[in-house]
C-alpha positions in Angstrom: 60.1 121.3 394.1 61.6 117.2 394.1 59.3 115.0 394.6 60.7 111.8 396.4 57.8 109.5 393.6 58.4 108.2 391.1 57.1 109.7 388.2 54.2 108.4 386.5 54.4 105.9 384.0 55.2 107.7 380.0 52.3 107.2 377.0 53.6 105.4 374.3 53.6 108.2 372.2 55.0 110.0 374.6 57.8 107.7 375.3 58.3 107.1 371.5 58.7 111.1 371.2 61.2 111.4 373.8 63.0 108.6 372.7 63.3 109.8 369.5 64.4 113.5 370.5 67.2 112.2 372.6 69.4 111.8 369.3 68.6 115.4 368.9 66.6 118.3 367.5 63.9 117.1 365.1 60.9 118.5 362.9 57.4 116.6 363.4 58.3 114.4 360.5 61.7 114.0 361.3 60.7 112.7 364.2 57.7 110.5 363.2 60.9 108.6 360.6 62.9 108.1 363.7 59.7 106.7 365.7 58.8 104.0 362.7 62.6 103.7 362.6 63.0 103.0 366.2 60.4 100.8 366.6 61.8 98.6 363.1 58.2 99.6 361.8 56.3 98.8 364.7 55.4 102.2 365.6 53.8 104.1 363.1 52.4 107.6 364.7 49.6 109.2 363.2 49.9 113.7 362.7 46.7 113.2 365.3 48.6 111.2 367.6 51.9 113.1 367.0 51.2 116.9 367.1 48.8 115.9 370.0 51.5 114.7 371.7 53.9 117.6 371.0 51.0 119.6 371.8 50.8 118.4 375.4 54.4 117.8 375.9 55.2 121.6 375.0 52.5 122.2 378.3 54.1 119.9 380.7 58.0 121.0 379.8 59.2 117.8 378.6 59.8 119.4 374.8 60.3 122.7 373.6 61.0 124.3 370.1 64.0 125.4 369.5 65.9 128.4 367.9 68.2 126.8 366.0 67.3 125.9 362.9 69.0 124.5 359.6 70.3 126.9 356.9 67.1 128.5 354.9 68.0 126.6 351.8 67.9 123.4 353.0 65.0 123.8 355.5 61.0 125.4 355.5 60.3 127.9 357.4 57.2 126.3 358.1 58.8 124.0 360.1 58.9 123.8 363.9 62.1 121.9 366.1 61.5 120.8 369.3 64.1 119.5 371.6 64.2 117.8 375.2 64.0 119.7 378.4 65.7 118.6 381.0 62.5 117.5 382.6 62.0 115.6 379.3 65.8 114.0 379.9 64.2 113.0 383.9 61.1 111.6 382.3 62.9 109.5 379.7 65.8 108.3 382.0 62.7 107.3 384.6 61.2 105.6 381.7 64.0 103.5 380.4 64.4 102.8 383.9 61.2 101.0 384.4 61.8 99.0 381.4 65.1 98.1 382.3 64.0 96.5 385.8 60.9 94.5 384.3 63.8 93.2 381.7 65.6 92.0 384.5 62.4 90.1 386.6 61.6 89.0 383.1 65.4 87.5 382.8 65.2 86.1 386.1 61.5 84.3 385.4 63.2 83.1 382.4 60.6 84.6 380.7 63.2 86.3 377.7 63.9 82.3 376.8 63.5 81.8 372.3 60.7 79.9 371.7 
């Protein structure tokens, strides 16, 4: 069912996991790197914050693991890969959205200016 709201506003974490899963399929630590990558160090995410993350974006459909995996040689079996859902794509596009329009009253409030 479409809902004409706007979804709510993203976590953080949350937004730093999507974000980060957009380039692709990613372990936890793979995508943890790309987070603290991302972020040029700023972000550092926690295996509490991050696998409780995962944990409740699996629940709400905006991740899910997937099947495909690297060759066995190279990989651990261990290992779980998740991936965006397409409600995960919506969340993140909604997301980047928000931040795009407060760029743009920040810009126009001259607000963006180098100190």
């Amino acid at each position: 069912m479409e809902n004409d709201q706007a979804p709510a506003p993203l976590t953080p974490a949350v937004f730093h996991i999507l974000f980060a899963l957009a380039s692709g399929d990613k372990h936890g630590y793979e995508i943890a790197k790309q987070v603290a990558e991302d972020s040029q160090g700023r972000v550092r995410m926690g295996t509490g914050t991050l696998y409780g993350s995962i944990k409740r974006m699996l629940a709400d459909a905006l991740i899910e693991e997937t099947e495909q995996r690297p060759a066995p040689d190279v990989d651990d079996e261990r290992r779980r890969y998740y991936q965006l859902t397409e409600q995960g794509h919506r969340a993140l596009r909604g997301e980047l959205a928000r931040y795009a329009q407060v760029v743009a009253v920040a810009r126009d409030r001259d607000l963006l200016a180098s100190a």
